[in-house]
C-alpha positions as CSV (number, residue, x, y, z in Angstrom):
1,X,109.3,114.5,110.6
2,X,107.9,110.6,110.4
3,X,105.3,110.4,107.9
4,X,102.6,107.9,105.9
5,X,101.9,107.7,102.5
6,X,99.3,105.7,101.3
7,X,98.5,104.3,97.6
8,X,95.1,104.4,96.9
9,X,93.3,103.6,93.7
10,X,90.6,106.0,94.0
11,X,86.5,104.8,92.6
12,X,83.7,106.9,91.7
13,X,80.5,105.7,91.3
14,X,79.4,104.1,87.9
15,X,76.0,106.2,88.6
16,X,74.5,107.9,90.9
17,X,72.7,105.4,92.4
18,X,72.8,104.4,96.3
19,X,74.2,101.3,95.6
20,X,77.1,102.6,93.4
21,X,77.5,105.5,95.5
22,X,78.1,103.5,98.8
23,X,80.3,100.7,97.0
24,X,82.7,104.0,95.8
25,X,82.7,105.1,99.0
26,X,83.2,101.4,100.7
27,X,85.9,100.6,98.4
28,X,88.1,104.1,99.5
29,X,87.6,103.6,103.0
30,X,89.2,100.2,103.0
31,X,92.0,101.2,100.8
32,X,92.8,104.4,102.8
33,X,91.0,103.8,106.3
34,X,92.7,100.1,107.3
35,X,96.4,101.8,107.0
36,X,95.3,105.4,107.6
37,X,92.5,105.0,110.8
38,X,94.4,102.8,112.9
39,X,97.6,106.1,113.2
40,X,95.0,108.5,113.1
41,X,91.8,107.1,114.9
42,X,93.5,104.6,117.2
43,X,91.2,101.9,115.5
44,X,90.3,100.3,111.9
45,X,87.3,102.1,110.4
46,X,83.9,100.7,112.6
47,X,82.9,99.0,108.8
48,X,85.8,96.9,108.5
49,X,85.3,96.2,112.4
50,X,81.4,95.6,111.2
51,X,82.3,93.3,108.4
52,X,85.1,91.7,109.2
53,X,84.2,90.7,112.9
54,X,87.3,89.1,115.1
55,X,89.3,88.6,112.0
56,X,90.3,92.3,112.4
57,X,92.8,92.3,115.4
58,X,92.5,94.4,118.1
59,X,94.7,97.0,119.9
60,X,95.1,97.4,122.9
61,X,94.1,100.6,124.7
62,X,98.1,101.3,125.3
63,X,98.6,100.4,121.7
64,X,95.8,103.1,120.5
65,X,97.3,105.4,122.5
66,X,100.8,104.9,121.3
67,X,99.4,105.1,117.7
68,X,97.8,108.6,117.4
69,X,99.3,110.9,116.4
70,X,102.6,109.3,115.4
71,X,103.0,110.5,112.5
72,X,103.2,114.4,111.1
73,X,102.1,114.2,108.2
74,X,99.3,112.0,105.5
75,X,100.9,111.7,102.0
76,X,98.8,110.2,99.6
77,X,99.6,108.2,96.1
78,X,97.3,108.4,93.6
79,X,98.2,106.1,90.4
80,X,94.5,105.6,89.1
81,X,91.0,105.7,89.6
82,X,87.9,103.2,88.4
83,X,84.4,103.1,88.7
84,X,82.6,100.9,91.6
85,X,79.3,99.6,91.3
């Protein structure tokens, strides 16, 4: 078996405001989703893509395909969590 495990430092929203609820859930998809996505998706999360333009490099179509589904299995390391506003 060939795996990934990811650290993540997980965020919850300070309250329950839209603001704090997207920036919790902004700041987990770029922890998890620019290792995670590109093995599982074949791409970087389309938010990263959004933000971060051509900065973000690109895979080729051979390169997505090679990438799914290579691994068997998501581990996930969880030291901490914080609040995101």
């Amino acid at each position: 078996l060939i795996g990934i495990t990811n650290n993540v430092d997980w965020r919850e929203p300070m309250s329950g405001s839209p603001e704090d609820v997207a920036a919790a859930e902004r700041a987990v998809l770029w922890w998890i989703g620019w290792f995670a996505d590109p093995i599982w998706r074949g791409d970087y999360p389309p938010e990263m893509r959004a933000k971060l333009g051509n900065r973000l490099p690109s895979f080729t179509v051979e390169e997505k395909m090679s990438l799914v589904g290579s691994s068997d299995f998501f581990g996930l390391n969880h030291y901490g969590s914080g609040f995101a506003t």
